[in-house]
C-alpha positions as a LaTeX table, in Angstrom:
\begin{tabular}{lrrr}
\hline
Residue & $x$ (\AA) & $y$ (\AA) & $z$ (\AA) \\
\hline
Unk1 & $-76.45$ & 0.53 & $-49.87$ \\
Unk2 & $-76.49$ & $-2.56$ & $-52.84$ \\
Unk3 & $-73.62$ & $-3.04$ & $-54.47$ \\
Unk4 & $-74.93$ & $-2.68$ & $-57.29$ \\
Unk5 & $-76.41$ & 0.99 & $-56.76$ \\
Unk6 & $-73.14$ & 2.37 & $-55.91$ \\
Unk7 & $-71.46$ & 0.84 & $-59.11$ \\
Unk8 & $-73.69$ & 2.41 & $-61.05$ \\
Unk9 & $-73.81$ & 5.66 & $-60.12$ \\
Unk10 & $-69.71$ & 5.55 & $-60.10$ \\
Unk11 & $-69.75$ & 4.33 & $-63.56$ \\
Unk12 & $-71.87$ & 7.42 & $-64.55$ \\
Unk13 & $-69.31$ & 9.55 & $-64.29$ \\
Unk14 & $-67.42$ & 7.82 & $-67.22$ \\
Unk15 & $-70.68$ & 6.79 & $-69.02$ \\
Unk16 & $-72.35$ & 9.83 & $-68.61$ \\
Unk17 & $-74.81$ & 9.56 & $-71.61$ \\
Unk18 & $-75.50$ & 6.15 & $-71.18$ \\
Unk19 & $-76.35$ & 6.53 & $-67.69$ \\
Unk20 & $-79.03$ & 9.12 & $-68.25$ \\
Unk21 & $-80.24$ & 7.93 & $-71.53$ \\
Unk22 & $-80.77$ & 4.18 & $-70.51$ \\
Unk23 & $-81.12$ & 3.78 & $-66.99$ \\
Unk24 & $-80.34$ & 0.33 & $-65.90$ \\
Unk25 & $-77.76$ & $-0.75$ & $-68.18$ \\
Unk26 & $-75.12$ & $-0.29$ & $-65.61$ \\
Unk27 & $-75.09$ & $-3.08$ & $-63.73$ \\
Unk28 & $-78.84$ & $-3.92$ & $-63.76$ \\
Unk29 & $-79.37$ & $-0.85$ & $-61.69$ \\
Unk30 & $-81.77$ & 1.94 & $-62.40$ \\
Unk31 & $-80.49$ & 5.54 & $-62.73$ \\
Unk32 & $-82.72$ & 7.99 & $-62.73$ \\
Unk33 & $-82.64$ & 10.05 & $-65.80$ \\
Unk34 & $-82.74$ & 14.07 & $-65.03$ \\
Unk35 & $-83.89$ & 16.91 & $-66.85$ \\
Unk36 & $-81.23$ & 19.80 & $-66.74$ \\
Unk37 & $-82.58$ & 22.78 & $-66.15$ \\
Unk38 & $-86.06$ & 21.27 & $-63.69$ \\
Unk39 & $-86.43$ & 20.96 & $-60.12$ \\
Unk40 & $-86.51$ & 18.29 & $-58.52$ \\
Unk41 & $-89.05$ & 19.16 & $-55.69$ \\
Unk42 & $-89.17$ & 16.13 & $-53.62$ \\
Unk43 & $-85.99$ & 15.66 & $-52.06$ \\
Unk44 & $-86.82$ & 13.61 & $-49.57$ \\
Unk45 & $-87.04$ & 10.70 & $-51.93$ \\
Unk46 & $-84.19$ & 11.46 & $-53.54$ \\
Unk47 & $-81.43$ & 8.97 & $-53.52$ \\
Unk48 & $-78.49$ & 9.32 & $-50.84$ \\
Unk49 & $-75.85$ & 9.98 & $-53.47$ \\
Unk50 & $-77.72$ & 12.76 & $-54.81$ \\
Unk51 & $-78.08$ & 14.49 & $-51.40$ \\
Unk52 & $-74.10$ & 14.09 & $-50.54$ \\
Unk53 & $-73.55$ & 16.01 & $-53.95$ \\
Unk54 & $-75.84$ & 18.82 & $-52.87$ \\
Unk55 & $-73.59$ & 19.62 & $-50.05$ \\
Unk56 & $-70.62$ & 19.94 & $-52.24$ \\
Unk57 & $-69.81$ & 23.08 & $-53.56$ \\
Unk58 & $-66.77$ & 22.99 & $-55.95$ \\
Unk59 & $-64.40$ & 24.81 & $-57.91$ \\
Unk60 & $-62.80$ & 23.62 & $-61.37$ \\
Unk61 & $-60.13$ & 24.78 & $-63.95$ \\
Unk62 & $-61.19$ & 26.30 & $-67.20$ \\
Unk63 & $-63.21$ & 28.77 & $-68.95$ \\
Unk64 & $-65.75$ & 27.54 & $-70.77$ \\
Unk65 & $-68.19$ & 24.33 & $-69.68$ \\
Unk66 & $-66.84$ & 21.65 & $-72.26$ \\
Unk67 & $-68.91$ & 18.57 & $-72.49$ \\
Unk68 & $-67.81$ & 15.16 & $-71.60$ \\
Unk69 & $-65.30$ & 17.33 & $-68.74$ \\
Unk70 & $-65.01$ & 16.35 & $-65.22$ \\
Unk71 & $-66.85$ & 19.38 & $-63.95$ \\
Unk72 & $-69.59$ & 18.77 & $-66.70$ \\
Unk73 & $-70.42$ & 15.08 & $-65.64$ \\
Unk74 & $-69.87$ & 16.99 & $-62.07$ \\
Unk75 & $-72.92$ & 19.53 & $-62.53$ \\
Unk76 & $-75.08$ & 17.35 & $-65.36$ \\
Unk77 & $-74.58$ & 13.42 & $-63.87$ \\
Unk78 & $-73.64$ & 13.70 & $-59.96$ \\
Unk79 & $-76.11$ & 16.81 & $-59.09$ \\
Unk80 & $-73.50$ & 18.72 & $-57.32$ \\
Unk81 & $-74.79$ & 21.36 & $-55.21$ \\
Unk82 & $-72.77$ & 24.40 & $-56.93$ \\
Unk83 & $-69.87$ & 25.43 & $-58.12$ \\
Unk84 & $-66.97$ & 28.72 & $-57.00$ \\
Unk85 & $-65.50$ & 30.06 & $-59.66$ \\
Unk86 & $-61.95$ & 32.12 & $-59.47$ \\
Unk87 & $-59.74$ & 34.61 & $-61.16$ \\
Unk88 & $-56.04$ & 33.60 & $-61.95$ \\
Unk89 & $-53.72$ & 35.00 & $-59.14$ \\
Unk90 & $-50.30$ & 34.72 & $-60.09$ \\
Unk91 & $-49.32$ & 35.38 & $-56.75$ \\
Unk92 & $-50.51$ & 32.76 & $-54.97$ \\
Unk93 & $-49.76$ & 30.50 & $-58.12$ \\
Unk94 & $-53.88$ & 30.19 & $-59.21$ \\
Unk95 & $-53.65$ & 30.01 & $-63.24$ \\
Unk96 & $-56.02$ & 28.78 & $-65.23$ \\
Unk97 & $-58.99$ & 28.96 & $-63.42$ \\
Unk98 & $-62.48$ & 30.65 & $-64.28$ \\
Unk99 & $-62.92$ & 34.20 & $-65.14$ \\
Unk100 & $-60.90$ & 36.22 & $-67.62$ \\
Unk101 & $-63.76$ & 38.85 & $-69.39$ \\
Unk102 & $-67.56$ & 39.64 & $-68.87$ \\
Unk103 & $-68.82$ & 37.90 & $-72.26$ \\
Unk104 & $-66.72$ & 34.66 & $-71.26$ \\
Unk105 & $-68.00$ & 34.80 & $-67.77$ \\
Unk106 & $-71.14$ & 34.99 & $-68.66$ \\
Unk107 & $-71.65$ & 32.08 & $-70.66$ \\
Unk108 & $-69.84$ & 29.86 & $-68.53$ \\
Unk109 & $-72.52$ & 30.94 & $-65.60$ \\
Unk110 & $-74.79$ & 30.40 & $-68.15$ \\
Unk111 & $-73.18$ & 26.85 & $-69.46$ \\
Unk112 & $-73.77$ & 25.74 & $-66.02$ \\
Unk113 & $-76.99$ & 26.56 & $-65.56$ \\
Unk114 & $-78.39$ & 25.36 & $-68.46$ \\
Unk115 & $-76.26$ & 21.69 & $-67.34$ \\
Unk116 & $-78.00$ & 21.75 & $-64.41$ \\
Unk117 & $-80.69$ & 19.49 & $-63.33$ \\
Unk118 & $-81.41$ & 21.08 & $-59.89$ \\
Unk119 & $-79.92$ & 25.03 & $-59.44$ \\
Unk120 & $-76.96$ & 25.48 & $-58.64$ \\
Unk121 & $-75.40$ & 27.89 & $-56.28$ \\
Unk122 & $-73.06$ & 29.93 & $-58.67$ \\
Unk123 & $-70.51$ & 31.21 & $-56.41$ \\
Unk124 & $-67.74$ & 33.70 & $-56.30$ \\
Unk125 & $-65.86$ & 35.80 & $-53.34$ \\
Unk126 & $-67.00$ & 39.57 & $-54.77$ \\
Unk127 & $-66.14$ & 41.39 & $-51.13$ \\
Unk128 & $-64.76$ & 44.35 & $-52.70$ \\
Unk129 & $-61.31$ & 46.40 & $-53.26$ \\
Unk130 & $-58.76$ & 43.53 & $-53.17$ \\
Unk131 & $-60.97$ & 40.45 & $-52.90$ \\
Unk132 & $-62.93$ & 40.50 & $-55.94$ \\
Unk133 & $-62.95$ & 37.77 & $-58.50$ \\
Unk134 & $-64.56$ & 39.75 & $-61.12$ \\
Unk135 & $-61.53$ & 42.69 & $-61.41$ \\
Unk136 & $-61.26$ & 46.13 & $-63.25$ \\
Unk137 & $-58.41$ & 44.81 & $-65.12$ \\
Unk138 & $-60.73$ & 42.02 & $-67.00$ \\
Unk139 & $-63.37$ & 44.35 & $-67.89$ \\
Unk140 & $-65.67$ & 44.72 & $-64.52$ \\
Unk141 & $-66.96$ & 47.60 & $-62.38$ \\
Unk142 & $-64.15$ & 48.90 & $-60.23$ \\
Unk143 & $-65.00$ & 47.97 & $-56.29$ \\
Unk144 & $-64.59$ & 49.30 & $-52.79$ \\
Unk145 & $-62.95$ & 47.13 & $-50.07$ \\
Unk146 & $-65.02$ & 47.01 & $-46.71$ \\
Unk147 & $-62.56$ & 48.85 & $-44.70$ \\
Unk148 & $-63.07$ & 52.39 & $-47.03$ \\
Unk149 & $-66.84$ & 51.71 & $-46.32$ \\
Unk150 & $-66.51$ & 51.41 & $-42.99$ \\
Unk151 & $-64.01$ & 54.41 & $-42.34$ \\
Unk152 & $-66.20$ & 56.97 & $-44.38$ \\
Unk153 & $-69.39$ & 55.14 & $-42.40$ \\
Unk154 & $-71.49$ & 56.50 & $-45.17$ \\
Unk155 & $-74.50$ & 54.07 & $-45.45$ \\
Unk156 & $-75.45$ & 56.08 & $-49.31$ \\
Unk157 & $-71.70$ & 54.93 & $-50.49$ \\
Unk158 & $-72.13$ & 51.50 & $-48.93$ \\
Unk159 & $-75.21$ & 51.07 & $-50.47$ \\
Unk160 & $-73.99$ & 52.69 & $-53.80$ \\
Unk161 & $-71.00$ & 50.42 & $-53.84$ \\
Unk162 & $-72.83$ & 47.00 & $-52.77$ \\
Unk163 & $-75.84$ & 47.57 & $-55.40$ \\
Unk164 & $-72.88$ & 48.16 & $-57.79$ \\
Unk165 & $-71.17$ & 44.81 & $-57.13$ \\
Unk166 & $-74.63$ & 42.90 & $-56.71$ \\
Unk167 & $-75.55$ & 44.04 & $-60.24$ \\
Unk168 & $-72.63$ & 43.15 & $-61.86$ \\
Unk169 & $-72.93$ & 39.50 & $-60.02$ \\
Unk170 & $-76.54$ & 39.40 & $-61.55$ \\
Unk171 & $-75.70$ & 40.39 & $-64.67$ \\
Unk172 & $-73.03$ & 37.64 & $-65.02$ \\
Unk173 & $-74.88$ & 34.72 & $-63.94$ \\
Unk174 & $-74.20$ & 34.73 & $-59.93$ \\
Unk175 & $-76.72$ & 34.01 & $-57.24$ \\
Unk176 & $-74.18$ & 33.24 & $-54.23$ \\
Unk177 & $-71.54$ & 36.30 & $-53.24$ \\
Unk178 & $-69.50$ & 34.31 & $-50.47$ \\
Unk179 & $-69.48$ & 38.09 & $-48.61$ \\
Unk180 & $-69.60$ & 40.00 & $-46.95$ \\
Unk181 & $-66.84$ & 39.65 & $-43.93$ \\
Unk182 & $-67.79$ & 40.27 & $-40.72$ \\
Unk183 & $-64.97$ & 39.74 & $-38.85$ \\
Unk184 & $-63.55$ & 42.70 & $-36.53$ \\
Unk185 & $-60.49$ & 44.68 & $-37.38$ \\
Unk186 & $-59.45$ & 43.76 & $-33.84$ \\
Unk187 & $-55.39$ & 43.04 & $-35.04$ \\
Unk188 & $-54.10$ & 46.21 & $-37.53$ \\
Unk189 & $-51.31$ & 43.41 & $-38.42$ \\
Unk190 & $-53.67$ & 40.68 & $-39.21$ \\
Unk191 & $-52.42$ & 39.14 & $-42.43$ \\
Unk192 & $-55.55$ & 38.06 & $-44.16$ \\
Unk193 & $-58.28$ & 40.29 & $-43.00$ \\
Unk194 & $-56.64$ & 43.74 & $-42.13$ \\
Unk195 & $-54.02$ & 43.56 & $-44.56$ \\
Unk196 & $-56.35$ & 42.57 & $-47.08$ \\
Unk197 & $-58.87$ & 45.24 & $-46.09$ \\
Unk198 & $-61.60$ & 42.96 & $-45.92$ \\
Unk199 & $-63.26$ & 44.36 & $-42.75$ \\
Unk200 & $-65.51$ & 47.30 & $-42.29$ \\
Unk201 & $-64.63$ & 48.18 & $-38.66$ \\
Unk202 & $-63.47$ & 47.05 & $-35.22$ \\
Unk203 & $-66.66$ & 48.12 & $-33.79$ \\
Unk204 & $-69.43$ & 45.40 & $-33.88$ \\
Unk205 & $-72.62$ & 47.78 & $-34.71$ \\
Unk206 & $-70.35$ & 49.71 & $-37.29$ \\
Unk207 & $-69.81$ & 46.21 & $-39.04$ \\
Unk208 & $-73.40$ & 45.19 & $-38.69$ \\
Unk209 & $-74.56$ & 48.51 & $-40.14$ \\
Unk210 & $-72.68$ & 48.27 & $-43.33$ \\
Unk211 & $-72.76$ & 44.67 & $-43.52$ \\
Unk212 & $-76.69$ & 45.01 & $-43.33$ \\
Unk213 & $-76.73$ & 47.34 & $-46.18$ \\
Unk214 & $-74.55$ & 45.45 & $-48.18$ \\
Unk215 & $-76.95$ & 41.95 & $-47.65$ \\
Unk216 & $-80.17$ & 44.73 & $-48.83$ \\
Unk217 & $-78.38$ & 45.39 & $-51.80$ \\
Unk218 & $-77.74$ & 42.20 & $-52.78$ \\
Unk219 & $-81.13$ & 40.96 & $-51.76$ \\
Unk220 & $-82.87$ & 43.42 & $-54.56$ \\
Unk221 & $-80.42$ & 41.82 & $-56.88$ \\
Unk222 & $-82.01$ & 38.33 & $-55.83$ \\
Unk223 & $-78.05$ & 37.69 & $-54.83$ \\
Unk224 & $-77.58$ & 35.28 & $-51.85$ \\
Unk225 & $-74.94$ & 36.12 & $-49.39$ \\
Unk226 & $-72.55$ & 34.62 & $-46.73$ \\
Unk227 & $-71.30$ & 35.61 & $-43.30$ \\
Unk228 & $-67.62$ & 34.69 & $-42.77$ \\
Unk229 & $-65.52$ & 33.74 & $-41.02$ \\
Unk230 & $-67.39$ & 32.17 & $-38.15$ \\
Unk231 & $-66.73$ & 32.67 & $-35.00$ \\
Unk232 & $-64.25$ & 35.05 & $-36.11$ \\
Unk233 & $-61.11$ & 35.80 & $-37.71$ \\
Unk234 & $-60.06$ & 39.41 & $-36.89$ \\
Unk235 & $-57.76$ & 38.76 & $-33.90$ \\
Unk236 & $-56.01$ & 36.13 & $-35.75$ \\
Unk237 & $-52.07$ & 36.88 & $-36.29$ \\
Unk238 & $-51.89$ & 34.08 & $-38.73$ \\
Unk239 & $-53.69$ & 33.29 & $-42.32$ \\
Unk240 & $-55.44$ & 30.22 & $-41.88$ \\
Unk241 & $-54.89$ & 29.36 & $-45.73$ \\
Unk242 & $-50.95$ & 28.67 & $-45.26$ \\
Unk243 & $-51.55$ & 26.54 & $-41.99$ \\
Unk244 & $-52.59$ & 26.60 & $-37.83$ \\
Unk245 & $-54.04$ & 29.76 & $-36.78$ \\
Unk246 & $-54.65$ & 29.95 & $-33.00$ \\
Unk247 & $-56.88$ & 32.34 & $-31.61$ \\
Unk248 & $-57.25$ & 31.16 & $-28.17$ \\
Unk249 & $-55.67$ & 34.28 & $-26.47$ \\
Unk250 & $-57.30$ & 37.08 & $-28.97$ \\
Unk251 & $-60.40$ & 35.83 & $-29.66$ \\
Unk252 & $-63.38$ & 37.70 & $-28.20$ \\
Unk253 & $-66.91$ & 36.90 & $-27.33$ \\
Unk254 & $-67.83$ & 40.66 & $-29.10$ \\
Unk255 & $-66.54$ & 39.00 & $-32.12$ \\
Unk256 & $-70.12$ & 37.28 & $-32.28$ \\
Unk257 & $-72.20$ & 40.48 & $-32.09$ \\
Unk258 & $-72.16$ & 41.13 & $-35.65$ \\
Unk259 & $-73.90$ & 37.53 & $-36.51$ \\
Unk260 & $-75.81$ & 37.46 & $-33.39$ \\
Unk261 & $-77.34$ & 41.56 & $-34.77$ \\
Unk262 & $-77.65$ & 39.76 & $-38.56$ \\
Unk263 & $-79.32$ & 36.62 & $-37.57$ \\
Unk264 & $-81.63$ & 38.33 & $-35.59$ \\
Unk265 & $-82.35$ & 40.89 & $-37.99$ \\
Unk266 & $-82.94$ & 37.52 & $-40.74$ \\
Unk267 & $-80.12$ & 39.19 & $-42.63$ \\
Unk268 & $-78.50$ & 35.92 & $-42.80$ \\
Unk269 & $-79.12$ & 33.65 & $-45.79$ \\
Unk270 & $-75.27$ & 31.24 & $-44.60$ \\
Unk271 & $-72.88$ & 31.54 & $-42.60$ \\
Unk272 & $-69.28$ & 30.34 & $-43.74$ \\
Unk273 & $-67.00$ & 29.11 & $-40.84$ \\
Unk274 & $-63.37$ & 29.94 & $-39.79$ \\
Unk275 & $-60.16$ & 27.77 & $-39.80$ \\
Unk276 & $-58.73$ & 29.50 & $-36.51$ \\
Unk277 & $-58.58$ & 26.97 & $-33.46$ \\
Unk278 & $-59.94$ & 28.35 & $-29.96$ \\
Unk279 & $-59.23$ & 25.76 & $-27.53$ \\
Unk280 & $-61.18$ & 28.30 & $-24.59$ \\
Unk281 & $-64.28$ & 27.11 & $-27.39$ \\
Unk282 & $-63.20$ & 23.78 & $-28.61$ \\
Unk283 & $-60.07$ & 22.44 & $-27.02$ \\
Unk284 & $-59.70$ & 19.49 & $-30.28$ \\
Unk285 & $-60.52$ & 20.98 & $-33.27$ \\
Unk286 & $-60.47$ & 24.16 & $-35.08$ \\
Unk287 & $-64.23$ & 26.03 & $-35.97$ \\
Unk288 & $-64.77$ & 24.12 & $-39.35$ \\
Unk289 & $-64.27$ & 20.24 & $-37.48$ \\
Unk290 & $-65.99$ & 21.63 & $-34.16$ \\
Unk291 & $-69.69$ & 20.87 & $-32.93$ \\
Unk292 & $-69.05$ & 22.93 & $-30.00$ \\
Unk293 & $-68.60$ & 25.70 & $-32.19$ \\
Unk294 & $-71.01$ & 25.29 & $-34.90$ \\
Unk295 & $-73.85$ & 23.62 & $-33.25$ \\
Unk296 & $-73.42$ & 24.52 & $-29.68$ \\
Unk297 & $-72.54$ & 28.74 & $-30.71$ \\
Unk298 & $-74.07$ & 29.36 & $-33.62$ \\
Unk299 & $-77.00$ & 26.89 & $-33.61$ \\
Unk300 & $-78.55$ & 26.56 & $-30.19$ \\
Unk301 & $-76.71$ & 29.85 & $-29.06$ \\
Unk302 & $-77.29$ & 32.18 & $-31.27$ \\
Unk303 & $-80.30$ & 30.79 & $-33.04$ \\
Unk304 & $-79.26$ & 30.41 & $-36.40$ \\
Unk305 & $-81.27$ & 27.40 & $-38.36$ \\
Unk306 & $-80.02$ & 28.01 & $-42.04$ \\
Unk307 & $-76.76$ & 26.63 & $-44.36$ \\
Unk308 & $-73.83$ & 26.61 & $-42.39$ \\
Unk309 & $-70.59$ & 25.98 & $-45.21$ \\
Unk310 & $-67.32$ & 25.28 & $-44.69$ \\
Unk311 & $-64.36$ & 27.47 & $-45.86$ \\
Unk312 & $-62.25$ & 25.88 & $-48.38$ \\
Unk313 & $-61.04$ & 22.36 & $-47.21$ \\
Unk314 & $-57.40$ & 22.66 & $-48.95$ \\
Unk315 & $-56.35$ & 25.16 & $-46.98$ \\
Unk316 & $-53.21$ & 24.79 & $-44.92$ \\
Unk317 & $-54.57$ & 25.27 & $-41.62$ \\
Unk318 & $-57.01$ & 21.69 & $-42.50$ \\
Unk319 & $-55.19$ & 19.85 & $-44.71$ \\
Unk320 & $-51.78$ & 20.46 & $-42.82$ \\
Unk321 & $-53.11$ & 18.76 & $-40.32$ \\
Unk322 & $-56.33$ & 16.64 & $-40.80$ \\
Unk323 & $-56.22$ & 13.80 & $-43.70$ \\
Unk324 & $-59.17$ & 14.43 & $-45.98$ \\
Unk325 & $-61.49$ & 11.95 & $-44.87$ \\
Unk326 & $-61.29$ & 13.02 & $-41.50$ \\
Unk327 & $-61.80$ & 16.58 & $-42.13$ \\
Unk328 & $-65.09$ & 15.60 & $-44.46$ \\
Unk329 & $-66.42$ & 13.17 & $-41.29$ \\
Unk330 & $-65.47$ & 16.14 & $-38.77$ \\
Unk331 & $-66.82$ & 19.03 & $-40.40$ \\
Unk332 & $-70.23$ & 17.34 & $-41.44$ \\
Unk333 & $-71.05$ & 15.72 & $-37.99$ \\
Unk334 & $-69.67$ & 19.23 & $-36.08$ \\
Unk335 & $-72.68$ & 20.76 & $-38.48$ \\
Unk336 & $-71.35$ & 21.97 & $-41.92$ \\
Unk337 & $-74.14$ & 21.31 & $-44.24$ \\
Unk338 & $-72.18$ & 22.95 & $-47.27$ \\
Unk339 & $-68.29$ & 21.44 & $-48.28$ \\
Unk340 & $-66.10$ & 23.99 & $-49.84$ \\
Unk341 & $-63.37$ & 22.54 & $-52.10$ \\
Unk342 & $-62.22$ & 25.34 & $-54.11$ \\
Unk343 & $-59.81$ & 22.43 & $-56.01$ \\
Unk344 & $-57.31$ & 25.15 & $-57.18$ \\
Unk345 & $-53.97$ & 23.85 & $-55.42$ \\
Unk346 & $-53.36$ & 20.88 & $-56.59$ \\
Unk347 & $-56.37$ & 19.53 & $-59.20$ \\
Unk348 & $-58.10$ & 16.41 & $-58.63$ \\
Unk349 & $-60.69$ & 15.85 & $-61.25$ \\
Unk350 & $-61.95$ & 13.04 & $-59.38$ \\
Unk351 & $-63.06$ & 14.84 & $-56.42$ \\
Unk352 & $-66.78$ & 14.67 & $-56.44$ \\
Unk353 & $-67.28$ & 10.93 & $-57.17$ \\
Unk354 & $-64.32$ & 10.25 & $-54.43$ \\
Unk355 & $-65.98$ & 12.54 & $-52.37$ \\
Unk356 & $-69.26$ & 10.81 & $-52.62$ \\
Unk357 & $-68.01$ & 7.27 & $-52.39$ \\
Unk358 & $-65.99$ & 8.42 & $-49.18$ \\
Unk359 & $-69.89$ & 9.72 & $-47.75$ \\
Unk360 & $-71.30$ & 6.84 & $-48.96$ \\
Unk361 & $-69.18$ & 4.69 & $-46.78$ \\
Unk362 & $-69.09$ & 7.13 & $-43.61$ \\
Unk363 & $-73.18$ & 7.09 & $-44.21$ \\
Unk364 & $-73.23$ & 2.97 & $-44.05$ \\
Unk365 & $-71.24$ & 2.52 & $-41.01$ \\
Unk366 & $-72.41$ & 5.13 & $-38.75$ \\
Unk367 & $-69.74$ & 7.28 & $-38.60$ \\
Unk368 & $-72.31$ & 9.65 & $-40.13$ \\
Unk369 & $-76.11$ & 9.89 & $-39.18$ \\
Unk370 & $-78.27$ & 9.57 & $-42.33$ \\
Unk371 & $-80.22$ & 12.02 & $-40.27$ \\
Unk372 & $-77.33$ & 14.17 & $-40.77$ \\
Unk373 & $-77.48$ & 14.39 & $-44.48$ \\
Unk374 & $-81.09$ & 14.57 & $-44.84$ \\
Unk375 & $-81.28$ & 17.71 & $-42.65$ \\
Unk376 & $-78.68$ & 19.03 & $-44.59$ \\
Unk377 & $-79.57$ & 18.32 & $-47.93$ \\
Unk378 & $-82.97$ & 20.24 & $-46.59$ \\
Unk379 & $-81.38$ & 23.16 & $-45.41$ \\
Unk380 & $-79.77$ & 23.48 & $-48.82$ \\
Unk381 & $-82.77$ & 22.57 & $-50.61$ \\
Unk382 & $-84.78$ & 24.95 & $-48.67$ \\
Unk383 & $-82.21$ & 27.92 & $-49.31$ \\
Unk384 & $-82.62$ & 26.93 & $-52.79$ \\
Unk385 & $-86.25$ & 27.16 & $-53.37$ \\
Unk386 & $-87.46$ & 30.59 & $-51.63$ \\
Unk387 & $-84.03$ & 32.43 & $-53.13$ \\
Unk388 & $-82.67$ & 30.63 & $-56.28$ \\
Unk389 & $-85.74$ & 29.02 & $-58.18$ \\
Unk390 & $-88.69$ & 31.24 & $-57.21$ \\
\hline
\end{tabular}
């Protein structure tokens, strides 16, 4: 890539109005001035820095979209491809974050959309019961977690309660729920899926049931979902977001039934993989890093072609172990077209651009096929245009 090319795009992140209002004063480069709010419909000729941002999907401090912020130039300048917001949760130390009341909510969603030059995906985790982002206690519908659904196995209350949380997610200015889970209740002491009531059942056609009505719902809402955790996270006896979590001797090959049902069904708009390490699977690297996983299970195995994202890249059981870069190289060659980094632990406003420039320079020595990028910049794109712009 010139020199000169990178420099400028860098430098748009300071010189964000310049950049888009003269293109080529930056170092005698052209940028190419975007519309917010258009599609670009032609991503093939689309620059390589502006694919690498469409396969980050990022979260940001604050409540409202102010302009000139980090996470402004991030949507507006860079292109990123969307953004997770959060709650505050005292108890894990989350504070000002995202979501506080509907009316603010809303035009934040609506902030970013407007900012946006190509649609964003406008995440949030909305499962239900004790994972949901948008809580009773700031003004939302109350919710139902997935393992009350799935122990009444009532596919009217399922439905009732998913429509529910789909309309709310429309009504606020979502398109992505990063939900449902269909991970089996396989351990009753599991620390971040049973505990946290997160899945419908420890029977495989009991979770595809409900987690097929729950996609429906959100489908008439024009709501995209996500499968998680990939392969699976039921068995696990450790939460993945405070460091390892091994699964070699509890994991199950049932655990795929409920993706293998969903894909097959086209039920499955992404599928968000798991932390857990399974050396039977992948004896180097956990799901997230792992091509044997990703492209050899899910791909070629069980058939699934669409957006494959990562969970979020801070967590312990990645970042404990893996330095950044390495994770970022790992996870996009093993077949993650979408990068979570939900940027809540410890802030780095600079993420994007450093994210990019890191790509950039995995892209130019090999370490990364351009193919790579290009197929999953399409993916994204792809994902985009039948469910988000039409």
């Amino acid at each position: 890539m010139p020199s000169c090319t990178r420099r400028t795009f860098l430098k748009s992140s300071v010189l964000a109005g310049t950049s888009l209002l003269l293109p080529g004063l930056l170092g005698g480069c052209a940028v190419t001035p975007t519309v917010p709010g258009t599609v670009l419909s032609t991503p093939q000729s689309w620059s390589l820095e502006r694919k690498l941002a469409q396969m980050l999907l990022i979260g940001f401090p604050g409540e409202t979209l102010a302009p000139g912020s980090p996470i402004h130039q991030t949507v507006q300048v860079h292109g990123v491809g969307g953004v997770v917001l959060f709650d505050n949760n005292v108890d894990q130390g989350v504070t000002g974050r995202n979501i506080t009341a509907p009316a603010q909510t809303k035009a934040l969603t609506t902030a970013l959309r407007e900012a946006a030059a190509v649609p964003l995906f406008i995440a949030v985790d909305q499962e239900g019961g004790l994972v949901a982002r948008l809580k009773e206690r700031s003004g939302f519908p109350p919710s139902l977690s997935a393992r009350y659904l799935g122990e009444q196995n009532r596919s009217e209350l399922t439905r009732s309660a998913a429509d529910s949380i789909a309309a709310t997610l429309a009504e606020y200015g979502f398109n992505l729920n990063l939900a449902p889970v269909v991970d089996l209740n396989l351990n009753p002491d599991n620390p971040v899926i049973a505990f946290k009531e997160r899945s419908f059942s420890a029977d495989p056609a009991v979770v595809t049931a409900h987690a097929a009505t729950f996609i429906a719902s959100h489908r008439r809402h024009r709501i995209l979902t996500c499968l998680k955790h990939f392969p699976g996270h039921g068995s696990s006896h450790h939460d993945s977001h405070l460091g390892l979590t091994d699964v070699t001797r509890s994991w199950s090959d049932g655990e795929l039934r409920p993706y293998r049902n969903l894909i097959q069904r086209e039920l499955c708009d992404m599928v968000m993989t798991a932390h857990t390490f399974n050396t039977a699977i992948d004896p180097d690297y956990p799901a997230t890093l792992s091509k044997a996983t990703i492209d050899g299970i899910l791909r070629k195995r069980l058939g699934f072609d669409g957006v494959v994202v990562s969970d979020d890249l801070y967590m312990g059981a990645i970042m404990r172990h893996y330095r950044y870069e390495t994770a970022v190289e790992k996870a996009i060659n093993a077949g993650v077209d979408l990068l979570v980094v939900a940027n809540d632990k410890a802030y780095q406003p600079d993420i994007v651009p450093r994210t990019i420039e890191l790509l950039l320079k995995l892209v130019e020595t090999g370490r990364i096929p351009r193919e790579r990028i290009d197929q999953a910049c399409r993916r994204i794109m792809a994902l985009k245009q039948d469910r988000v712009v039409a």
